[in-house]
PAVOLO-569195 format. One record per residue (C-alpha): z, x, y. Coordinates in steps of 0.5 Angstrom, whole numbers, padded with zeros to 4 digits, always signed. Layout:
# PAVOLO-569195
ZXY ...
//
This chain:
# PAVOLO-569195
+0018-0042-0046 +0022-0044-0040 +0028-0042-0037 +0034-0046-0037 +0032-0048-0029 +0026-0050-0031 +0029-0054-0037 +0034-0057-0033 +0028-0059-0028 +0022-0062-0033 +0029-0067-0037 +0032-0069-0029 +0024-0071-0029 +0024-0078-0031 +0031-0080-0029 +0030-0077-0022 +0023-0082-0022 +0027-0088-0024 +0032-0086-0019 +0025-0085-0014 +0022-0092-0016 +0029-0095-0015 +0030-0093-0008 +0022-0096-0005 +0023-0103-0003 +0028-0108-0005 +0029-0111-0012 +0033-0117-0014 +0038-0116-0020 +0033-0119-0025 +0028-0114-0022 +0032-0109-0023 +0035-0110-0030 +0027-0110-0031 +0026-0104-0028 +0030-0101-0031 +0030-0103-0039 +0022-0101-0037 +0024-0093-0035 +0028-0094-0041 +0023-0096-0045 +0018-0091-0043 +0022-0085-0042 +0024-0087-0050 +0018-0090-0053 +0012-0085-0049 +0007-0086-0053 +0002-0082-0056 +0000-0076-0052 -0004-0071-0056 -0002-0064-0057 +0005-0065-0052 +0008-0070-0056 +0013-0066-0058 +0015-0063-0052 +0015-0070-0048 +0019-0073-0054 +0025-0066-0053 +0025-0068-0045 +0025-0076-0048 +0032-0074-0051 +0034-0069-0046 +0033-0075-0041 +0037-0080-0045 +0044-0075-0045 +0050-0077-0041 +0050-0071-0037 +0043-0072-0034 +0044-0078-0032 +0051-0074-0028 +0047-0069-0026 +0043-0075-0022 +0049-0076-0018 +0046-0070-0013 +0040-0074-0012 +0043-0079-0009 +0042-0080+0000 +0046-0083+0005 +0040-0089+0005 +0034-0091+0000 +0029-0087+0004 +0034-0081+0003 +0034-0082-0004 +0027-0083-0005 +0026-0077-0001 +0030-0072-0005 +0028-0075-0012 +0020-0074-0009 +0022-0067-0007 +0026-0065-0013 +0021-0067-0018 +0016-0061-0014 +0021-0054-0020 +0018-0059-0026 +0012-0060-0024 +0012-0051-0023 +0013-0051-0030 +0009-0055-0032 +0004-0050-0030 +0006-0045-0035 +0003-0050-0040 -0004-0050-0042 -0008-0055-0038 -0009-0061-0043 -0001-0061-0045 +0002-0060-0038 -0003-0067-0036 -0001-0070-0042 +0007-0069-0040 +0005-0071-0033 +0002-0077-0034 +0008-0079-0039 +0012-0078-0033 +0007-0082-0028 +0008-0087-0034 +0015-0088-0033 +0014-0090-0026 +0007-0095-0027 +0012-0098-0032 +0017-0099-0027 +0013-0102-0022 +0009-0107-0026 +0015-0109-0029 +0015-0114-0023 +0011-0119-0021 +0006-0115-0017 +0006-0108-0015 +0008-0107-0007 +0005-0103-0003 +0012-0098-0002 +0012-0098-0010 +0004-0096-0010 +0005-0089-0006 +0011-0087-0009 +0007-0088-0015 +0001-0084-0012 +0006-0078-0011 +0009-0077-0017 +0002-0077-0019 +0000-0072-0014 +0005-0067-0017 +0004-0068-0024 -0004-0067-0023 -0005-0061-0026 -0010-0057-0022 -0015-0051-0026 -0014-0045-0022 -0019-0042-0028 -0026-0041-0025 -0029-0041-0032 -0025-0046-0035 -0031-0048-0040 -0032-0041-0042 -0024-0038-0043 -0023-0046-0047 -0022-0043-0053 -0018-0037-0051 -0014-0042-0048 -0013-0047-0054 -0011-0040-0059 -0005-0039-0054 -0003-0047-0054 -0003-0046-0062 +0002-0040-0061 +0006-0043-0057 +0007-0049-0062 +0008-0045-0067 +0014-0041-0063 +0017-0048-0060 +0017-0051-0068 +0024-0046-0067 +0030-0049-0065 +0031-0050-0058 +0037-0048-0055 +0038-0051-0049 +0044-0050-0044 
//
């Protein structure tokens, strides 16, 4: 269903957001620590979504893996507003292929996505303003926008092709 690029860029997405909320404002060792188990957990445990739940657990194991974690080394700038902005940018090929999916699954995957980042910030005591907006564009990147004008009406179509393409990722996946 996806290209390894495209692979590549949905299981950078959460290290990517976590390294994107840590790079707003300034924390505190004990606010980092939080933080960060916060991501962890979120990334980990991401909750029931419906019918991408298992897609979203595969990103969740590709993202835990040693080599994502080195694969963010890229992504850091010379300062904090540098890595937020490459992060914020670098999100943009994972939310394109989150196009290929039908539009209930690809907000699903995007909303775990912007899960990761609202656990993060309320992590803290309170959520700060510079946190706030990196939320909000995650959450603009993530937000599924219809480009059907009968949406209602090719719903069932849209439902066989979603059932089919479950049935083709129960395969094994082979990701490099």
């Amino acid at each position: 269903m996806f290209s390894d690029a495209e692979w590549h860029a949905l299981t950078d997405a959460p290290v990517l957001i976590t390294l994107a909320m840590m790079a707003t404002g300034e924390h505190g060792r004990i606010s980092m620590v939080k933080e960060v188990s916060a991501s962890a957990h979120a990334i980990a445990r991401p909750g029931g979504r419906g019918s991408a739940d298992a897609l979203i657990a595969e990103i969740a194991v590709a993202a835990e893996t040693k080599e994502a974690r080195h694969d963010m080394k890229e992504h850091r700038g010379s300062s904090m507003d540098e890595a937020l902005q490459r992060s914020l940018a670098d999100l943009q090929p994972a939310a394109t292929a989150l196009a290929k999916l039908p539009a209930d699954e690809a907000a699903q995957v995007g909303a775990s996505l912007v899960d990761i980042a609202k656990a993060m910030a309320g992590a803290a005591k309170t959520v700060k303003p510079d946190e706030q907006a990196a939320i909000d564009r995650i959450a603009a990147s993530f937000t599924p926008t219809s480009t059907c004008p009968c949406e209602p009406a090719c719903a069932p179509a849209l439902s066989r092709a979603s059932d089919a393409r479950r049935r083709i990722r129960r395969q094994p996946l082979v990701h490099v």
